[in-house]
Gaussian input, Z-matrix of N, CA and C with variables (Angstrom, degrees):
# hf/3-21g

backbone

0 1
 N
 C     1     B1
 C     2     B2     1     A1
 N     3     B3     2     A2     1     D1
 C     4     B4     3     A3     2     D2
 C     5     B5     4     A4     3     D3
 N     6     B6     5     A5     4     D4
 C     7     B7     6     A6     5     D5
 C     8     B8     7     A7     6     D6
 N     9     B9     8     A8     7     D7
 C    10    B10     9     A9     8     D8
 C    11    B11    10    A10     9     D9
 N    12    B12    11    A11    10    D10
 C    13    B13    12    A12    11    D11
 C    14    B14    13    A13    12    D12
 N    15    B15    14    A14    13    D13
 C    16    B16    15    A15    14    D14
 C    17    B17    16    A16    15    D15
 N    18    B18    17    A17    16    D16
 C    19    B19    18    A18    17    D17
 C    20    B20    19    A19    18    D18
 N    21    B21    20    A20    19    D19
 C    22    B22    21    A21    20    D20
 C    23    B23    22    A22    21    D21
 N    24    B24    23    A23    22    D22
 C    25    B25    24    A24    23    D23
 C    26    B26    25    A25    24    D24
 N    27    B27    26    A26    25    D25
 C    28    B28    27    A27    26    D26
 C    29    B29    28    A28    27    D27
 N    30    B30    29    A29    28    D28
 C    31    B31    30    A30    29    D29
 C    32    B32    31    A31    30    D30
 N    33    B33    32    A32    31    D31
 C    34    B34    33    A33    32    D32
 C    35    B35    34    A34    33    D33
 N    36    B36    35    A35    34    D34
 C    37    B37    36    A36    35    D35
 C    38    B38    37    A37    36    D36
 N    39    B39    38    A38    37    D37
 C    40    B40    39    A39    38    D38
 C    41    B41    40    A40    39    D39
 N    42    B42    41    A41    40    D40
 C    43    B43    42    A42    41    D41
 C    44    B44    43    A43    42    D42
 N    45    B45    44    A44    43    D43
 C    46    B46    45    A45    44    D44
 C    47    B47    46    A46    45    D45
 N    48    B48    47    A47    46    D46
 C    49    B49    48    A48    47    D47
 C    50    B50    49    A49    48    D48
 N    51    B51    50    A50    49    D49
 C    52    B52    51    A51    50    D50
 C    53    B53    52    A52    51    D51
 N    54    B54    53    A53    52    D52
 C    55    B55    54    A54    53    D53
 C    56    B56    55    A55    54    D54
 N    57    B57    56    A56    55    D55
 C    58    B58    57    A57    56    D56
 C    59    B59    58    A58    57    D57
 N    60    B60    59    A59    58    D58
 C    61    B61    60    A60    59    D59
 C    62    B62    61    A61    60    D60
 N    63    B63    62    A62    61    D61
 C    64    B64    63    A63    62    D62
 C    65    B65    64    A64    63    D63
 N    66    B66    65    A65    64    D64
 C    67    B67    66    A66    65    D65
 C    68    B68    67    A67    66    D66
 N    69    B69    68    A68    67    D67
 C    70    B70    69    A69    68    D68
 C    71    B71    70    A70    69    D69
 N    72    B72    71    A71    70    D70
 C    73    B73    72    A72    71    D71
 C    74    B74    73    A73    72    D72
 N    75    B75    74    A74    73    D73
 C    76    B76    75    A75    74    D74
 C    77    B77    76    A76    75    D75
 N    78    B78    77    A77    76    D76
 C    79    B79    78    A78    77    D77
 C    80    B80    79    A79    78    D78
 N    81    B81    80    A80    79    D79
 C    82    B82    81    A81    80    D80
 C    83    B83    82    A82    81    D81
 N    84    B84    83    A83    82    D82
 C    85    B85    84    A84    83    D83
 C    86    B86    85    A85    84    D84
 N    87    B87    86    A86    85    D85
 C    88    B88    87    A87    86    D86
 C    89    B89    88    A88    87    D87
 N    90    B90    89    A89    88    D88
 C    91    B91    90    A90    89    D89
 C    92    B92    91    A91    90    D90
 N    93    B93    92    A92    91    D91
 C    94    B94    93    A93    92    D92
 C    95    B95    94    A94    93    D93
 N    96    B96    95    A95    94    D94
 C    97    B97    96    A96    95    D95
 C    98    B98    97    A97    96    D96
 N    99    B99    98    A98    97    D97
 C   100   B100    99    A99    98    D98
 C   101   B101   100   A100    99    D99
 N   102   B102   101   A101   100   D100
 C   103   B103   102   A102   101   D101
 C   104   B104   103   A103   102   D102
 N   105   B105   104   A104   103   D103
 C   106   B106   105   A105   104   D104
 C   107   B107   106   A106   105   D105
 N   108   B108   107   A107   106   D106
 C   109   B109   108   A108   107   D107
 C   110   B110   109   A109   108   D108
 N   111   B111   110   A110   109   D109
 C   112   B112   111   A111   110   D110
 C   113   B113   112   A112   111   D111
 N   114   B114   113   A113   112   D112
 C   115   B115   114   A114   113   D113
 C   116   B116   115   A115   114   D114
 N   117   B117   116   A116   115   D115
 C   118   B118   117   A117   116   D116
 C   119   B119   118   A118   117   D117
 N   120   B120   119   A119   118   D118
 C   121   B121   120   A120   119   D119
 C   122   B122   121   A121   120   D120
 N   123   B123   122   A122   121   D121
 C   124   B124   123   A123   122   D122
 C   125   B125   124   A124   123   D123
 N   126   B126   125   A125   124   D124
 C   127   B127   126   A126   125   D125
 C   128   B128   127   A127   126   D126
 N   129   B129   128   A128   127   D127
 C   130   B130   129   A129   128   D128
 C   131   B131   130   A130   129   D129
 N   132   B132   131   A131   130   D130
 C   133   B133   132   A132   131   D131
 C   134   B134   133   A133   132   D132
 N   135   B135   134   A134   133   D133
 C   136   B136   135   A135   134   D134
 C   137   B137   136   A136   135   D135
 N   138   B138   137   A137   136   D136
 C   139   B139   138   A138   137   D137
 C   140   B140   139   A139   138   D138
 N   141   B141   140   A140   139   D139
 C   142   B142   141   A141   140   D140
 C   143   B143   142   A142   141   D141
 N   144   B144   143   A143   142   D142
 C   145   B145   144   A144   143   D143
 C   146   B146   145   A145   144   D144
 N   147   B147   146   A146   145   D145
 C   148   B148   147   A147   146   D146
 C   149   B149   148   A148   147   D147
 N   150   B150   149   A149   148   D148
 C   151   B151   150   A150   149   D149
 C   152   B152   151   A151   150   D150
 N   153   B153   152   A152   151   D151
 C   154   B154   153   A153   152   D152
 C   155   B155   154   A154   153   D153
 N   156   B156   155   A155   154   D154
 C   157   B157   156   A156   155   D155
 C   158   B158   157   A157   156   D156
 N   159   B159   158   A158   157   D157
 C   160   B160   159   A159   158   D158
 C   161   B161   160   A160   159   D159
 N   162   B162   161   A161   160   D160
 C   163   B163   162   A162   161   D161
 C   164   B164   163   A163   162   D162
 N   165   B165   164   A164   163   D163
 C   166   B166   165   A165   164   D164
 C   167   B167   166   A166   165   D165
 N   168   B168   167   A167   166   D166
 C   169   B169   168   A168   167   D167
 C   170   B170   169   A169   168   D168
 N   171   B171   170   A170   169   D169
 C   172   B172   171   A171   170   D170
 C   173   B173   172   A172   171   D171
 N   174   B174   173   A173   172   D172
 C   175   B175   174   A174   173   D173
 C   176   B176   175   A175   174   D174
 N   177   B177   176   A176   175   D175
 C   178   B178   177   A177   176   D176
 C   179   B179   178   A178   177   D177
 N   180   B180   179   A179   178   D178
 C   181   B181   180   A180   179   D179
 C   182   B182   181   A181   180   D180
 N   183   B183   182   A182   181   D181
 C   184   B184   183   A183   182   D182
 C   185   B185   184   A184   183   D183
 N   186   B186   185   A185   184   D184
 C   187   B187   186   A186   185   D185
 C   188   B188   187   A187   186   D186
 N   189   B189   188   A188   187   D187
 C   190   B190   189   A189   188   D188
 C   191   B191   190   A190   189   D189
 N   192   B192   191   A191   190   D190
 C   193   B193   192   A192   191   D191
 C   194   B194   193   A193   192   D192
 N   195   B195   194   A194   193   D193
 C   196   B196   195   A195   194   D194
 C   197   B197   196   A196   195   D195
 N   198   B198   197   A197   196   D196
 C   199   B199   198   A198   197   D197
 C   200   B200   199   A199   198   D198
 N   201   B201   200   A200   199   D199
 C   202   B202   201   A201   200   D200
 C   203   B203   202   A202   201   D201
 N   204   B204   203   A203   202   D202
 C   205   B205   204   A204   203   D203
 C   206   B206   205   A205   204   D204
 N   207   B207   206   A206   205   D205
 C   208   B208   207   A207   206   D206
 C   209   B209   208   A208   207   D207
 N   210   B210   209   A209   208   D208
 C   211   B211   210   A210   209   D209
 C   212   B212   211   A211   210   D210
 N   213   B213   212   A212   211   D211
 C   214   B214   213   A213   212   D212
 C   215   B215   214   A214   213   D213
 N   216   B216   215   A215   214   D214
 C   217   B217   216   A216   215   D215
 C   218   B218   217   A217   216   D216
 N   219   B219   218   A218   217   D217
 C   220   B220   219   A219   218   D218
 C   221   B221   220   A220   219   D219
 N   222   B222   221   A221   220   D220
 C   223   B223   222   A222   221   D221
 C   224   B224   223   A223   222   D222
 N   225   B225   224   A224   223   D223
 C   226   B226   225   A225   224   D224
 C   227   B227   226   A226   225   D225
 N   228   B228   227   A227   226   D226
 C   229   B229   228   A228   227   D227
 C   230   B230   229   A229   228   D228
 N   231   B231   230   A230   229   D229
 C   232   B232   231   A231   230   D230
 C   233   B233   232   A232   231   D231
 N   234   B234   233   A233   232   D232
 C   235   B235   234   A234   233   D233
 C   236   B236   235   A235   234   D234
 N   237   B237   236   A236   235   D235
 C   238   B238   237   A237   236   D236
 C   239   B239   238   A238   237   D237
 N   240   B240   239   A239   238   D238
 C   241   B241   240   A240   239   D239
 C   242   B242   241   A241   240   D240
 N   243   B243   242   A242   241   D241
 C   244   B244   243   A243   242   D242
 C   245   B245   244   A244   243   D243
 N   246   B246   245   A245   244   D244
 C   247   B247   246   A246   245   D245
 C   248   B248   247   A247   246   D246
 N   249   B249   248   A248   247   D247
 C   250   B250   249   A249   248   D248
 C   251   B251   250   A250   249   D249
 N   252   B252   251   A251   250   D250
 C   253   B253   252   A252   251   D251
 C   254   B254   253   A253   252   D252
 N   255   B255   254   A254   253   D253
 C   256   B256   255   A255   254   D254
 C   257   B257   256   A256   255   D255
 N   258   B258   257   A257   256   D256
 C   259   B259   258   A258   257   D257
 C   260   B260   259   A259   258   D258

   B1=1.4548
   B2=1.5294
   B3=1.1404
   B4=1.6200
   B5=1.5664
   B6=1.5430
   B7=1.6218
   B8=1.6447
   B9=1.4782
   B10=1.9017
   B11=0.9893
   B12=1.5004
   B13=1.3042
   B14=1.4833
   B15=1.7784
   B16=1.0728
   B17=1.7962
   B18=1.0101
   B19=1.4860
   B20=1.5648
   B21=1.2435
   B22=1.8401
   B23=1.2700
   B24=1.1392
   B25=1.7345
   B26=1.0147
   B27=1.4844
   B28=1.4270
   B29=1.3096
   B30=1.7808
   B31=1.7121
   B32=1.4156
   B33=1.8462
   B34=1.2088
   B35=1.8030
   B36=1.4298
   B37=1.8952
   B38=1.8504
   B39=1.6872
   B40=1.5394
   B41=1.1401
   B42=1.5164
   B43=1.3771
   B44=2.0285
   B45=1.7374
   B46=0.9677
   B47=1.9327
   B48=1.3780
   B49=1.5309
   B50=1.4778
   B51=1.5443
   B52=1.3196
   B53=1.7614
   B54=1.2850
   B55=1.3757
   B56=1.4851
   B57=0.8628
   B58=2.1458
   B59=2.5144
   B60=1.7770
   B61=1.7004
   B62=1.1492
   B63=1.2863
   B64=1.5284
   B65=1.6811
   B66=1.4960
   B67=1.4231
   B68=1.7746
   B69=1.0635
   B70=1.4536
   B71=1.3180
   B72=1.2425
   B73=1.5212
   B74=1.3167
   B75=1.2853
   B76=1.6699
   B77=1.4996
   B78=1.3858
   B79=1.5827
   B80=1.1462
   B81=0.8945
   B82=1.5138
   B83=1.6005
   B84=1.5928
   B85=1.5214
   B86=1.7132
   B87=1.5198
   B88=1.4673
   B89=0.9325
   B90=1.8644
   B91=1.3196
   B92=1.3524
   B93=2.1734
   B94=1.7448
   B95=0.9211
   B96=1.8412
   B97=1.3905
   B98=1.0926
   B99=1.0689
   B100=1.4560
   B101=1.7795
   B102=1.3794
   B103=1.8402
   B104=1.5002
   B105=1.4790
   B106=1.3637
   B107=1.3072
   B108=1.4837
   B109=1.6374
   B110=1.4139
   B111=1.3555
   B112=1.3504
   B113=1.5490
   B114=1.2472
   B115=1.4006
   B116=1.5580
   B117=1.5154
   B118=1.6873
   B119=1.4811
   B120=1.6631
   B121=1.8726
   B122=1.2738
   B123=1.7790
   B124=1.0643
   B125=1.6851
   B126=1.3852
   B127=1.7753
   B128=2.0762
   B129=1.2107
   B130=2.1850
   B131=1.9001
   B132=1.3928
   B133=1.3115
   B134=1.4244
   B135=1.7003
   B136=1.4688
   B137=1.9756
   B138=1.2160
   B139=1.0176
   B140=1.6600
   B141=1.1325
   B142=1.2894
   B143=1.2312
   B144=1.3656
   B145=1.7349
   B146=1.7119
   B147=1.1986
   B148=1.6884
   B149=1.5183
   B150=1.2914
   B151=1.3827
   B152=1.3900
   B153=1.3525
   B154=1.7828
   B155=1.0020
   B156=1.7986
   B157=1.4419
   B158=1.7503
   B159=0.8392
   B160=1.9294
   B161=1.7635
   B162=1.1739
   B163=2.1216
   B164=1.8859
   B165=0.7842
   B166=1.8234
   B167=1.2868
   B168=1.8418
   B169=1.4269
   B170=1.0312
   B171=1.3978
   B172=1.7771
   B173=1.3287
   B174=1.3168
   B175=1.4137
   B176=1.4400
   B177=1.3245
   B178=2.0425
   B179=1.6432
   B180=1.2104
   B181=1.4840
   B182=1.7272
   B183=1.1532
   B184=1.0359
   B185=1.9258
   B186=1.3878
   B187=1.8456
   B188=1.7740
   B189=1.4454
   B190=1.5009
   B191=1.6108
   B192=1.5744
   B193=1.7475
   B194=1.8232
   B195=1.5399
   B196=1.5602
   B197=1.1613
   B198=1.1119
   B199=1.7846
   B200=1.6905
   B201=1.4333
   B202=1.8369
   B203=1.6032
   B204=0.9213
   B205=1.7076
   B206=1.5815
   B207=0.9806
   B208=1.6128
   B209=1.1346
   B210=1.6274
   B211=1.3248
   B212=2.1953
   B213=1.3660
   B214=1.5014
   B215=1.7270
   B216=1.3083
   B217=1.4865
   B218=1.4100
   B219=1.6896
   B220=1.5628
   B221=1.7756
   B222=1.5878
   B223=1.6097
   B224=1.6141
   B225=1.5125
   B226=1.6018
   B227=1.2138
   B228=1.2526
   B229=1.6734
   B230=1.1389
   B231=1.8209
   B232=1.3966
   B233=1.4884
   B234=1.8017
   B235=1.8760
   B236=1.2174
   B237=1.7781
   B238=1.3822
   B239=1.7029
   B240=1.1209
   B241=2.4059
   B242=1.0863
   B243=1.2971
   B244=1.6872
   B245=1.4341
   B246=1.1827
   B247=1.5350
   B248=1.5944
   B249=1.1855
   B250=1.4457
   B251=1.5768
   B252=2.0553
   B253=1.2220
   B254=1.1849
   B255=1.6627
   B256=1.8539
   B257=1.6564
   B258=1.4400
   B259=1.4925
   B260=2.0152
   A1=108.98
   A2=133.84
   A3=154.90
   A4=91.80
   A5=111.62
   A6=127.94
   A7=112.74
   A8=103.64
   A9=93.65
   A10=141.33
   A11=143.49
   A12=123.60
   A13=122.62
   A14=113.87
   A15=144.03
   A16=123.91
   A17=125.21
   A18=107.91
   A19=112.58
   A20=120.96
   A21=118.12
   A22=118.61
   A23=108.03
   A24=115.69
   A25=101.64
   A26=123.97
   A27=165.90
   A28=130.97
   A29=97.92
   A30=94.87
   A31=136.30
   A32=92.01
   A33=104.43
   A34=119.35
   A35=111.23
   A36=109.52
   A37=105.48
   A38=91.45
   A39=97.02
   A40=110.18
   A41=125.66
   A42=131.45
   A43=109.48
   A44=106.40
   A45=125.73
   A46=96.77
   A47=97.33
   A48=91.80
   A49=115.28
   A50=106.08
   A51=113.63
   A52=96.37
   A53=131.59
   A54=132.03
   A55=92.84
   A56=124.62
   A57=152.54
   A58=67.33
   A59=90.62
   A60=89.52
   A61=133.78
   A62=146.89
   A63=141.33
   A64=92.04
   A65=124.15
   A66=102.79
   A67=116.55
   A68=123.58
   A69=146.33
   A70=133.38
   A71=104.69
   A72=120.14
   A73=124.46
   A74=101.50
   A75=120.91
   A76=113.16
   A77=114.28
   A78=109.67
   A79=116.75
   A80=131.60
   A81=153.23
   A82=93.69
   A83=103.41
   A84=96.93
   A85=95.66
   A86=115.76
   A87=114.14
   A88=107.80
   A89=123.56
   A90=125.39
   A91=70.68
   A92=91.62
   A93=113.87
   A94=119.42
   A95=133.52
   A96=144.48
   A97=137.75
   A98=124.50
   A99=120.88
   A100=118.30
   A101=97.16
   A102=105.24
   A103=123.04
   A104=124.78
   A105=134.02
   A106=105.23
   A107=115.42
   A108=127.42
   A109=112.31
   A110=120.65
   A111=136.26
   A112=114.30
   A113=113.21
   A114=110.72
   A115=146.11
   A116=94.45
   A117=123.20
   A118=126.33
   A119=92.73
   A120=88.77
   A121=116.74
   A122=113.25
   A123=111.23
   A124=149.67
   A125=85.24
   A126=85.75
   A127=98.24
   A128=86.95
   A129=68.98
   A130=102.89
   A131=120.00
   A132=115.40
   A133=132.46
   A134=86.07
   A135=102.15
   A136=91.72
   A137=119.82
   A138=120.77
   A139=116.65
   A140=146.01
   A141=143.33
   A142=132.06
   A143=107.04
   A144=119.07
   A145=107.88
   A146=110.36
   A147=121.52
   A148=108.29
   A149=103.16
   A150=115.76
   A151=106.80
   A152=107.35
   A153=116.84
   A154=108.19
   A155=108.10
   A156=115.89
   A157=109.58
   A158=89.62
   A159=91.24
   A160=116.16
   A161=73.39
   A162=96.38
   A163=82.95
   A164=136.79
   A165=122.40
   A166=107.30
   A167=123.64
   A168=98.04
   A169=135.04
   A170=117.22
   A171=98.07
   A172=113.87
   A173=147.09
   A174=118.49
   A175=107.19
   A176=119.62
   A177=114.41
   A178=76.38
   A179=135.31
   A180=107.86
   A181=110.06
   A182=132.19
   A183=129.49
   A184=128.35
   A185=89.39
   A186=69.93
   A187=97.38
   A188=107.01
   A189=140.98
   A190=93.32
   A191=85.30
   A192=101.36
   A193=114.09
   A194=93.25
   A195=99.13
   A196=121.73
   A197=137.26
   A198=124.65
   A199=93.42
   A200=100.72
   A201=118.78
   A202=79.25
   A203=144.09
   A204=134.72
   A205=104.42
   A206=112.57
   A207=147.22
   A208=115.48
   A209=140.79
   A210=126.91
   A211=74.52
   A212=100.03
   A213=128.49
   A214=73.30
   A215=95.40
   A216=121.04
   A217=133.58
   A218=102.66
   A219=129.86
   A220=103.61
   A221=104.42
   A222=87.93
   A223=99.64
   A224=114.70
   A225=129.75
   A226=138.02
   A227=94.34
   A228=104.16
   A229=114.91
   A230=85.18
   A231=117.36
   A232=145.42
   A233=89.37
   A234=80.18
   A235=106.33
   A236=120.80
   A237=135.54
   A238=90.92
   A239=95.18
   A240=89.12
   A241=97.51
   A242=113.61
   A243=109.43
   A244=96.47
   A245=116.37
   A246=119.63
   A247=119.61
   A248=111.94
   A249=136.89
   A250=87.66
   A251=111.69
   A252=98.44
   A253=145.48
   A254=80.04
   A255=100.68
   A256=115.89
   A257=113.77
   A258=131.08
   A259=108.53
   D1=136.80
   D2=-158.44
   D3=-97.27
   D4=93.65
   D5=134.56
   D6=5.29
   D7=102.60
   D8=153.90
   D9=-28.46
   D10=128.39
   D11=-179.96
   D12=-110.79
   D13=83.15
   D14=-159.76
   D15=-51.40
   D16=157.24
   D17=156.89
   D18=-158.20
   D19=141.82
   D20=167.63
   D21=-93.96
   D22=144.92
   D23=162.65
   D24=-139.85
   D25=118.26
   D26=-92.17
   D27=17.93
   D28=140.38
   D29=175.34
   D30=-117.68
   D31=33.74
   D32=-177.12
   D33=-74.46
   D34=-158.09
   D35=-174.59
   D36=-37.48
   D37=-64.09
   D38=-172.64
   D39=-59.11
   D40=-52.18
   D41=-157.66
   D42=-46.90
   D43=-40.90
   D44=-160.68
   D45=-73.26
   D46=-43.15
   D47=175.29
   D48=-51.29
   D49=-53.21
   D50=-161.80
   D51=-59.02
   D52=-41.50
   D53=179.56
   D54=-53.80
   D55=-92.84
   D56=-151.44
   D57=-15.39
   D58=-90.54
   D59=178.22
   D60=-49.73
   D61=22.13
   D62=148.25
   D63=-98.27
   D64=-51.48
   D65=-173.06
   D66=-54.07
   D67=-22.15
   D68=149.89
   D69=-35.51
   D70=-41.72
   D71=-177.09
   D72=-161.82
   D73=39.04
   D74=166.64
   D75=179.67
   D76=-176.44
   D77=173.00
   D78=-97.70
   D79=90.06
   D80=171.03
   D81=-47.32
   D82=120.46
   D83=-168.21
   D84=-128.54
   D85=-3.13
   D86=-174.06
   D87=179.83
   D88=143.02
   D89=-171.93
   D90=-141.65
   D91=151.75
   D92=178.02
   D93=-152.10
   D94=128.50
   D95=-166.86
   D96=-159.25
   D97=101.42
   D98=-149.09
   D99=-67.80
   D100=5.72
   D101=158.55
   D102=-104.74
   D103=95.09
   D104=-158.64
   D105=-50.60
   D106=-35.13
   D107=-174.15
   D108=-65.11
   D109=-13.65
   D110=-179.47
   D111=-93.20
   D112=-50.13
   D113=166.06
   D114=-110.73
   D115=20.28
   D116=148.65
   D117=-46.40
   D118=-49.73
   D119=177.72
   D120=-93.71
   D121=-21.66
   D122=140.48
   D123=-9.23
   D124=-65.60
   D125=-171.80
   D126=-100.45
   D127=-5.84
   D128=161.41
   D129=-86.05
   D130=-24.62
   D131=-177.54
   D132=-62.84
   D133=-30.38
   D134=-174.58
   D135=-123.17
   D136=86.95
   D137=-177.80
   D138=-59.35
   D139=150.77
   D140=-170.40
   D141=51.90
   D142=0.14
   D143=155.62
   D144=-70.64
   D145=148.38
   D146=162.07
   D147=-74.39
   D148=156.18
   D149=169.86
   D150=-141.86
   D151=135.00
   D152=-177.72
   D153=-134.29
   D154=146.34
   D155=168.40
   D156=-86.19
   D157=-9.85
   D158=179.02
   D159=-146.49
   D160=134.55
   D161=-175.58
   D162=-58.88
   D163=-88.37
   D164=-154.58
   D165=-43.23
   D166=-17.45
   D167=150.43
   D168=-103.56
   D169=-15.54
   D170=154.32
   D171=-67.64
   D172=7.31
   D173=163.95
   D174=-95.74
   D175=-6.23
   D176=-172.75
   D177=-98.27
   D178=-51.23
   D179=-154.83
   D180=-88.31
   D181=-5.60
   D182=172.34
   D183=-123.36
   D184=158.82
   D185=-172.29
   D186=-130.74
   D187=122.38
   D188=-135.53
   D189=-132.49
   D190=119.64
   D191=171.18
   D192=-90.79
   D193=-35.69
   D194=176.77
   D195=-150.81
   D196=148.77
   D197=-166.97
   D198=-148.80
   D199=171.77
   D200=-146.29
   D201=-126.79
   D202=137.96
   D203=146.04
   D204=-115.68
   D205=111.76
   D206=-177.45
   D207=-92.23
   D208=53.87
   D209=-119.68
   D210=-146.15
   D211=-166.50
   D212=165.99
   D213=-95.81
   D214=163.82
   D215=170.95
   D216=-75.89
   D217=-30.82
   D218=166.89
   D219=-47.93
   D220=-30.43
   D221=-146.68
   D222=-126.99
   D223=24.27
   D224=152.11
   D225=-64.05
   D226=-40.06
   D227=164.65
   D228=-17.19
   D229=-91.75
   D230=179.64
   D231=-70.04
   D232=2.33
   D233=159.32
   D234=-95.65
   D235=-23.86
   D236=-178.75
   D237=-44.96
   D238=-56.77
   D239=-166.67
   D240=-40.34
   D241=-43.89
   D242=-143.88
   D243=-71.79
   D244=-44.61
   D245=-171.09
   D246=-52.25
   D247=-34.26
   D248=-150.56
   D249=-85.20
   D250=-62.89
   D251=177.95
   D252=-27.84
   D253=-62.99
   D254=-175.90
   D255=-59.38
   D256=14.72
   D257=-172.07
   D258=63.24

């Protein structure tokens, strides 16, 4: 059976957990944060994962079975819409 193809947005304490376990147990195909300093060491750690400064581009450049939003709470909503849209 063909691995989920996962993604995070945020790369803060939790966010990073929630990454460390999808690269673990799925294909972690993209992590996203709008602090570059956050997901710099990121993407040498997890080599061949994407890294984005913006959720509208990880959803045009990648194609995502399930995603984690790791966010403040204020700002779930609205990546949640976005996600939902883009089917």
């Amino acid at each position: 059976m063909r691995k989920k193809r996962t993604a995070v947005v945020g790369a803060g304490w939790f966010g990073r957990a929630h990454i460390r376990n999808f690269h673990n147990l799925s294909e972690l195909v993209g992590i996203c944060d709008t602090n570059e300093t956050k997901i710099e060491p990121l993407a040498k750690q997890y080599d061949g994962v994407n890294v984005y400064t913006s959720v509208d581009d990880l959803i045009k450049n990648e194609s995502i079975d399930a995603v984690s939003i790791v966010t403040p709470p204020k700002y779930i909503p609205e990546i949640a819409k976005k996600f939902a849209d883009a089917g």
